[in-house]
C-alpha positions in Angstrom: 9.4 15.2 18.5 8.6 14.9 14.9 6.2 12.1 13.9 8.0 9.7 11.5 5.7 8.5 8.6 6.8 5.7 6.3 4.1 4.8 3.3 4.7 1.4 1.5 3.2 1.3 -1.5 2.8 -1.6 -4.1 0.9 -4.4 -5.9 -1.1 -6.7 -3.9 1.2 -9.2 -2.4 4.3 -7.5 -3.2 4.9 -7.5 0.7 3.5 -4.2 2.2 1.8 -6.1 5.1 4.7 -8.6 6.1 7.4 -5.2 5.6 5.0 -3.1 7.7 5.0 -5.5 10.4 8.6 -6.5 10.4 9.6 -2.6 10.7 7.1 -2.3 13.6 9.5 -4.7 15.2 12.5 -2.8 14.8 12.1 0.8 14.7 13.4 2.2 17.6 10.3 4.2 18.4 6.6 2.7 18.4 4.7 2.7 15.0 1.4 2.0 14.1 0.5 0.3 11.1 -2.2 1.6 9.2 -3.3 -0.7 6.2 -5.8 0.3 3.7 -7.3 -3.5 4.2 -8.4 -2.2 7.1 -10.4 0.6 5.6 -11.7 -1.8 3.6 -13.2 -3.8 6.5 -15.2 -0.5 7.4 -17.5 -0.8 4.4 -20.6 -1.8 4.9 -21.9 -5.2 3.6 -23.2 -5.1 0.3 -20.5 -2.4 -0.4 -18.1 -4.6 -2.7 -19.7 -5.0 -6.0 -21.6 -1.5 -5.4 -20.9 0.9 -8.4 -20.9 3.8 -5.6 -18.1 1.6 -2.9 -15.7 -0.9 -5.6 -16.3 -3.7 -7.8 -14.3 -5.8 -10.0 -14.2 -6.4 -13.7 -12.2 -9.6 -14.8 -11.2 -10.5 -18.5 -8.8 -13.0 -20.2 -6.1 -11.1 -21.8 -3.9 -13.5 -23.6 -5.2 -16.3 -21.8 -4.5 -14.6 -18.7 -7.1 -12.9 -16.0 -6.6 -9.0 -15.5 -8.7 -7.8 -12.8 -9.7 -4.3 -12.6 -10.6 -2.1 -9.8 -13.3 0.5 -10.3 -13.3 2.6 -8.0 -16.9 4.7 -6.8 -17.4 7.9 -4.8 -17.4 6.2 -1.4 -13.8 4.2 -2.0 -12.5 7.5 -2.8 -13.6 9.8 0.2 -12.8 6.9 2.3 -8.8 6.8 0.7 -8.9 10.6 0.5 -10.0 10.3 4.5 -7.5 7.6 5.4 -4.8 10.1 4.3 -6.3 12.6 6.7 -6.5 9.7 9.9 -2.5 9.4 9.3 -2.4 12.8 9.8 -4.3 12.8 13.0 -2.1 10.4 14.5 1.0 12.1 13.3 -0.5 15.4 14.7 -0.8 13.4 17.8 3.0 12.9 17.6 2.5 8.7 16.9 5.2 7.5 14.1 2.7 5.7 11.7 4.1 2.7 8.9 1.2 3.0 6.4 0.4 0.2 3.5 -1.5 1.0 0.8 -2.2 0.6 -3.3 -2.7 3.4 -5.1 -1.7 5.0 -8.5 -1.8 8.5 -10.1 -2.0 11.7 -8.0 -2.0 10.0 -4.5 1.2 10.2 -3.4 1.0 14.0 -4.3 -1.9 14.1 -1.8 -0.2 12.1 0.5 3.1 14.2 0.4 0.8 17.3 0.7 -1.4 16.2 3.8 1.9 14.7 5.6 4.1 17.8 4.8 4.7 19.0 8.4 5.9 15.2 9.0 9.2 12.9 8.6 7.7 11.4 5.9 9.0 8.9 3.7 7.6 6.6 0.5 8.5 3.9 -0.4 7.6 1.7 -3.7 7.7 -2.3 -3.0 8.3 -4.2 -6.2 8.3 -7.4 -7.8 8.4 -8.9 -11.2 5.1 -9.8 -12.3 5.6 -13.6 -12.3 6.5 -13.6 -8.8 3.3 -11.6 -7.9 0.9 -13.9 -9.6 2.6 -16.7 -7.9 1.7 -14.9 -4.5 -1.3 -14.3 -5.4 -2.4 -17.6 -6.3 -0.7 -19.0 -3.6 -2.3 -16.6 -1.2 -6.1 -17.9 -2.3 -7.8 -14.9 -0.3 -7.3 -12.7 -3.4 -9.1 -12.4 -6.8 -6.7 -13.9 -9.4 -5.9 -11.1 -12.0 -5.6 -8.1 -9.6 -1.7 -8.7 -9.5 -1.4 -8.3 -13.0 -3.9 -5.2 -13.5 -2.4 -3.4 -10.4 1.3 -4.2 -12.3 0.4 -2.3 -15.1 -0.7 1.0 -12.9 1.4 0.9 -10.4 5.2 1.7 -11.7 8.6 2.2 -10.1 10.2 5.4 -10.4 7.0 7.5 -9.5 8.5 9.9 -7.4 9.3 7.3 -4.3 12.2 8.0 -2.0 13.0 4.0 -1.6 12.7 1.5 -4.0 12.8 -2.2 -2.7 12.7 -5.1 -5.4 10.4 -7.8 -2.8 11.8 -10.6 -4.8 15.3 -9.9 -3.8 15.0 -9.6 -0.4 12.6 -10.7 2.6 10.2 -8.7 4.3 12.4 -8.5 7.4 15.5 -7.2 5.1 13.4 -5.0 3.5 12.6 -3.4 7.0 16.2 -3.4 8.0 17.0 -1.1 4.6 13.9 1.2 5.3 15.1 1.8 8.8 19.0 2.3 7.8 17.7 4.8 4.7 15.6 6.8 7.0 17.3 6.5 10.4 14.3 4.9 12.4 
């Protein structure tokens, strides 16, 4: 049997977490969820702030505060590797719902690296209003990433679903992700 790979990808709080889960609990099959938080949490201490692992750079624009990700040598091998741990667990025939930010040339690399798979991505969205509402609300995330992560990440990037988050709940947004791909 086929692994089945669906990849959520969005803005911080646009929903990726709550969808993931709420697809684990109604696919017909088992699926892990894979979240690039987690990834995170295998840094080191000491790594955030480290030019070679991530840091943040915050500025007002427009009385506003857009947060930056910058991104060293170490983030990037370990998102370039996480790709590769989705395919291990596909290879080992587990269905896999994946949640992860990203911009530019990654969903290339993940369409390449999860090829011989039923893969499917999907772009969660939400205006940018609604995400800085979440985010503040949230109070575990730096204020500003919402809006920087806004202007990189954009709909119509080559996703096979797009779901407006602000339309719909995390558990409907499931439900159309399973109906679209037959999960």
């Amino acid at each position: 049997m086929t692994a089945r790979i669906v990849l959520l990808n969005g803005v911080g709080s646009v929903g990726k977490s709550s969808t993931a889960k709420a697809l684990q609990r109604i696919v017909e099959r088992p699926m892990l969820h894979v979240s690039m938080d987690a990834f995170l949490d295998m840094l080191p201490p000491g790594a955030f702030g480290n030019p070679d692992y991530y840091r943040f750079e915050t500025w007002l624009e427009a009385g506003a505060p857009v947060t930056a990700v910058r991104s060293g040598p170490v983030l990037q091998r370990l998102t370039h590797g996480m790709r590769r741990v989705v395919a291990a667990l596909a290879a080992d025939g587990l269905d896999v719902v994946v949640d992860d930010v990203f911009w530019g040339d990654d969903l290339a690399d993940y369409r390449a690296v999860l090829a011989p798979y039923a893969f499917h991505a999907v772009g969660l969205f939400a205006p940018l209003d609604v995400l800085e509402a979440r985010e503040r609300t949230r109070g575990d995330r730096d204020l500003g990433l919402a809006r920087w992560q806004f202007a990189q990440i954009r709909p119509a990037a080559g996703y096979d679903l797009e779901i407006d988050t602000n339309e719909i709940s995390p558990e409907e947004a499931a439900a159309r992700i399973k109906a679209t791909f037959g999960l």
